[in-house]
N, C-alpha and C positions, 0 to 999 in steps of 0.2 A: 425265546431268549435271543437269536438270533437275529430277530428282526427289531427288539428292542436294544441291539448291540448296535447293527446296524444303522438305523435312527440314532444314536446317539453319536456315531459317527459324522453323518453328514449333517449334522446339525453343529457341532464344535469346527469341523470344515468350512462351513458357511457362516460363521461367527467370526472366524478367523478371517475369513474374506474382506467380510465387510469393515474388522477393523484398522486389516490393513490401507483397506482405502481412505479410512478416517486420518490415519496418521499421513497418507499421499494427500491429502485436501489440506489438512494442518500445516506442513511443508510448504505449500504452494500460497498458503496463505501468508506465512514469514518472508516469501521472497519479496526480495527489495525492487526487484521490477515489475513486478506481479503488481507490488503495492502501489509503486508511480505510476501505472496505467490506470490504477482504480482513477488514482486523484488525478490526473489530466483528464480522463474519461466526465468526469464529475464536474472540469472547471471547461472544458468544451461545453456542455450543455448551457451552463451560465454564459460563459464568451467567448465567439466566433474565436479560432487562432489559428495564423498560418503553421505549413505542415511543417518549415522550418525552427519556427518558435518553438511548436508542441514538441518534439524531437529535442530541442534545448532541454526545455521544462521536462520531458521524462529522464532526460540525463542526470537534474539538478536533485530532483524528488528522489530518483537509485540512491543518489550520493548521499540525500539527507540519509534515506533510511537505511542505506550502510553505515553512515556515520554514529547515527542515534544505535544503533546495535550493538557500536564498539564502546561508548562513551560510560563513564565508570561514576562521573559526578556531574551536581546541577550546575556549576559553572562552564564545565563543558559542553554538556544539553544547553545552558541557555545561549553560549558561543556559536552552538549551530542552529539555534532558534532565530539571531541578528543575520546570521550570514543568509540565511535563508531567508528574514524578510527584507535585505537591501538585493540581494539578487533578483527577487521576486518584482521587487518592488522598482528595480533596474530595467527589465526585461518589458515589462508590458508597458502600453502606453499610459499618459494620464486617465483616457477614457475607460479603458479597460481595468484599470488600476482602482479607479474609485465605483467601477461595476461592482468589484471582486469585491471591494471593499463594504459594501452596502450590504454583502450576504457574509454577516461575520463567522458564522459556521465555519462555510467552507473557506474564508481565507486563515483562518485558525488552523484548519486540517491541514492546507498546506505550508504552513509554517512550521507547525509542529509535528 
């Protein structure tokens, strides 16, 4: 009895553990600079950018995705869907601009 008390112990212990980490990854996954590094991470690989640029662009991307976290309608969303692709679209060169632009994916992702 004791040892099936036991067990059942550190089994709801280690349940508990692991959920907690689930709800820490979940968290970490909502943050907004967590998220702009994904998507600079991802648009580095497509086009070379200086470290000054990149640093703009992770600034821009926090802001979408604090923005889009706060926003309540789609006239809003889509206000910072424009702002986002004339900044985007401000920032990088023509070169880079029509790279980005060739891999519609990822210029969607960072858009929106």
């Amino acid at each position: 009895m004791k040892k099936i008390f036991l067990s059942l112990i550190i089994f709801f212990a280690l349940s508990n553990t692991a959920f907690a980490q689930d709800k820490v990854q979940e968290k970490k996954s909502k943050d907004p600079v967590v998220l702009a590094k994904m998507e600079i991470a991802e648009l580095v690989k497509e086009i070379p950018l200086e470290s000054s640029l990149e640093n703009g662009l992770i600034s821009l991307l926090t802001y979408k995705h604090e923005t889009l976290a706060k926003v309540t309608t789609d006239k809003e969303r889509n206000q910072v869907y424009e702002t986002m692709k004339s900044k985007l679209d401000g920032s990088l060169t023509p070169e880079q601009l029509k790279k980005l632009k060739s891999n519609k994916k990822l210029y969607e992702n960072l858009i929106k």
